[in-house]
C-alpha positions in Angstrom: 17.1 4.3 -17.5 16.8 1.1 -16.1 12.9 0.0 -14.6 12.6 -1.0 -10.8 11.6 -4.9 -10.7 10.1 -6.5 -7.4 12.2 -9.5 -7.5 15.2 -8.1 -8.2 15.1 -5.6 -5.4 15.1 -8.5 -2.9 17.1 -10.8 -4.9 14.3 -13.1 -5.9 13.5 -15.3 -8.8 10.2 -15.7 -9.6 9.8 -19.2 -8.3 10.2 -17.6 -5.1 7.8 -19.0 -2.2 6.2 -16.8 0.1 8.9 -17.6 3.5 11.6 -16.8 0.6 10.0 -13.9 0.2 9.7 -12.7 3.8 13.1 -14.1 5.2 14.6 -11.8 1.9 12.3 -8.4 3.0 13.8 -9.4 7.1 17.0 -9.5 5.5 17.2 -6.2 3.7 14.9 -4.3 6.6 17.8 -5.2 8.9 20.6 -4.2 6.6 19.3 -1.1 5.6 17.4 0.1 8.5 18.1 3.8 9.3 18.8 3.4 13.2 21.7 0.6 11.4 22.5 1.9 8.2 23.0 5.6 8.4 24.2 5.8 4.4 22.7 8.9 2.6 21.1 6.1 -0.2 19.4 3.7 2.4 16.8 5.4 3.6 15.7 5.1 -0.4 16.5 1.9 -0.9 14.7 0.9 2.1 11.6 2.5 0.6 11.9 -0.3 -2.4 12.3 -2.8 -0.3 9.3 -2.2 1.5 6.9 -1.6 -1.4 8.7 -4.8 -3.8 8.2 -6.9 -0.3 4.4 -5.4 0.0 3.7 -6.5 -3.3 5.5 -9.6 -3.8 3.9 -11.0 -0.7 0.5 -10.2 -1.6 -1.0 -13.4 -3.3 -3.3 -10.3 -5.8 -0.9 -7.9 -6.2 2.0 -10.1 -7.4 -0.3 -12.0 -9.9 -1.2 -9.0 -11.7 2.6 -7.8 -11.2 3.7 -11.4 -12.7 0.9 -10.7 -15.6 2.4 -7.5 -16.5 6.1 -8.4 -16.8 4.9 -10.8 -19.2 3.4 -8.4 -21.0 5.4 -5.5 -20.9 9.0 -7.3 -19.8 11.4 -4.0 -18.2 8.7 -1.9 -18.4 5.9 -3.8 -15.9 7.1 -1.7 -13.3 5.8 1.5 -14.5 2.4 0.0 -15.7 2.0 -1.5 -12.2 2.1 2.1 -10.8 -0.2 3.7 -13.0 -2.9 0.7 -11.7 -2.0 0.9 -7.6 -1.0 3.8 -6.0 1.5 3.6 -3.0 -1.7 3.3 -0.7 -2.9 1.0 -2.5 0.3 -1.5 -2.4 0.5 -1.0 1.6 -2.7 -1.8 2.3 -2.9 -5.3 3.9 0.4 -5.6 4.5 2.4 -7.1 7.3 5.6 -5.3 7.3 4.3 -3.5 10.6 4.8 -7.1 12.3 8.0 -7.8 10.7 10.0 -4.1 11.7 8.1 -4.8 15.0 9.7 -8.1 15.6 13.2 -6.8 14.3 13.0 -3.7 16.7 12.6 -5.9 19.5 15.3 -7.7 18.9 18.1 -5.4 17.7 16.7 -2.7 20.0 16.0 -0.2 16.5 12.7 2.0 16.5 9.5 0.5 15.7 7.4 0.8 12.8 5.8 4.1 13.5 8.8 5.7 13.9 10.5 4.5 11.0 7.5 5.2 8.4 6.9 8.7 9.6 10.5 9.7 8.8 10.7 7.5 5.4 7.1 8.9 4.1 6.0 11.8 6.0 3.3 13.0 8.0 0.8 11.4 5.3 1.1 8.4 7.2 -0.7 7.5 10.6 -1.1 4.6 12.7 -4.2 3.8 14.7 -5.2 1.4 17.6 -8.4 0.0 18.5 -9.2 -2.3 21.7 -11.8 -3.5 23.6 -12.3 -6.9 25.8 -11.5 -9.4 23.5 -10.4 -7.8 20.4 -7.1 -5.8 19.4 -5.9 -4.6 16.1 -3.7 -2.1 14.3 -4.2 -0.7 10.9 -2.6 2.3 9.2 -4.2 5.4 7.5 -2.6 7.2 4.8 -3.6 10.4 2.7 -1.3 10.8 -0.5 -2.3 14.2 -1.6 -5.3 16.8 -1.0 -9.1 14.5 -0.3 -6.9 11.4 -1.0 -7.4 9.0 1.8 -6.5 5.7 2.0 -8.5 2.8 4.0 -7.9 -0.7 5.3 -9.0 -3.3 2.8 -11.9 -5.0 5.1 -15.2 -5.0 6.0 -16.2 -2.9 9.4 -19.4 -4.2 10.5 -20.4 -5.4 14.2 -19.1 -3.6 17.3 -15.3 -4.0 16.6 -16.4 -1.8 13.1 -18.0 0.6 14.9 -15.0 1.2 17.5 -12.7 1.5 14.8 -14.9 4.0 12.8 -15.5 6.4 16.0 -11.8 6.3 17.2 -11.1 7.9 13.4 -13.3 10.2 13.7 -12.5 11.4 16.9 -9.2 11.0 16.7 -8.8 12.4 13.1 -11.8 14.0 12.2 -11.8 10.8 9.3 -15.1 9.6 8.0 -15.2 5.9 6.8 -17.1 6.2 3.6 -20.3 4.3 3.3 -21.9 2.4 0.6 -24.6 4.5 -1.1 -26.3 4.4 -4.1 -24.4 3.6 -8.0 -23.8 7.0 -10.0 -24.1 6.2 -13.8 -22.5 8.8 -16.3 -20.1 9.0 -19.3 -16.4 8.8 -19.0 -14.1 8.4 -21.9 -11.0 6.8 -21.6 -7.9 6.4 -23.4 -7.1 3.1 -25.7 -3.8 2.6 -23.0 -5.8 2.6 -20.1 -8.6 0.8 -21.4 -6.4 -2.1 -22.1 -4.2 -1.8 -19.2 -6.7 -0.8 -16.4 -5.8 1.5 -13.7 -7.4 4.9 -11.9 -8.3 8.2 -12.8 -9.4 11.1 -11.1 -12.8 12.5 -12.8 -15.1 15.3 -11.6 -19.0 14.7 -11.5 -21.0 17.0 -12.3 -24.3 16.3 -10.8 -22.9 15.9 -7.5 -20.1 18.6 -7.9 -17.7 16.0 -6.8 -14.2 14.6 -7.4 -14.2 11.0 -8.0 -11.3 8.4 -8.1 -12.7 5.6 -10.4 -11.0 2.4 -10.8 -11.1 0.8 -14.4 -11.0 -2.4 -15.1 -8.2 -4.1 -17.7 -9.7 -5.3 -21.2 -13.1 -3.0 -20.5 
């Protein structure tokens, strides 16, 4: 079975700038949009383009991607999934902008629309505004307690809008810095080398964790 790889999904080499990489991802979103392409197999292929064209056009996430296919050639792919989880490779991501500005033009459904019908109700959008600030973020929950938040920091009153217009809206709590838990967790030799997450239950608090381990630890 052959792996997925990132460039080749949007016809990249790995030289490829970062306007390469966007004019590709406008490219293939037009092509295979669903209100365009109504073809049984492009509503899946449009799912690969959007993730290779999240990651790829993430400065981060394609470094560690790059680092891995040296590593592990065919087979990065797979190792690069067992380290970010698909919330993880959205968040951040400008594609919203980028269906946006195609919809507009060709007249197709917007972003919304098109992510609740490739991946579910899992996915929600929200909205903040006030007088002088405006943004849009999207929250995502990939199986039971698994919750997925913007990468960036929510302090001052624009923070504190977002944060109550979750939890009204959603009932969502943005989780707070608190105190470090220390305990014992052993790991396999893959991981260890490799990095990535694993779920792991913690006994003095009763709770579920997700923990992220670092590569080389």
């Amino acid at each position: 079975m052959e792996e997925k790889d990132y460039y080749r999904t949007l016809g990249l080499d790995r030289s490829a700038g970062r306007q390469q990489i966007k004019e590709a991802y406008r490219k293939l979103a037009f092509q295979y949009h669903p209100d365009r392409n109504k073809d049984s197999a492009a509503a899946s292929k449009m799912k690969e383009i959007n993730e290779s064209y999240a990651v790829l056009s993430d400065p981060e996430k394609r470094s560690q991607y790059d680092a891995l296919r040296q590593q592990f050639g065919s087979s990065a792919y797979g190792q690069f999934r067992q380290t970010y989880s698909e919330q993880d490779i959205f968040r951040g991501s400008d594609i919203h902008q980028i269906f946006e500005e195609i919809s507009k033009v060709f007249g197709f459904r917007g972003f919304d629309d098109v992510f609740k019908e490739s991946y579910g109700t899992s996915y929600r959008s929200f909205e903040f505004q006030k007088p002088g600030a405006f943004g849009r973020m999207f929250v995502s929950s990939f199986g039971k307690g698994q919750t997925s938040y913007p990468k960036f920091p929510l302090g001052g009153n624009v923070g504190k809008l977002i944060k109550y217009g979750l939890k009204k809206k959603w009932g969502i709590e943005w989780p707070e810095k608190g105190k470090d838990l220390n305990d014992m967790i052993t790991i396999s030799p893959d991981l260890a080398l490799t990095g990535g997450k694993i779920n792991y239950f913690f006994r003095k608090k009763s709770k579920e964790l997700l923990v992220n381990i670092p590569s080389g630890i």
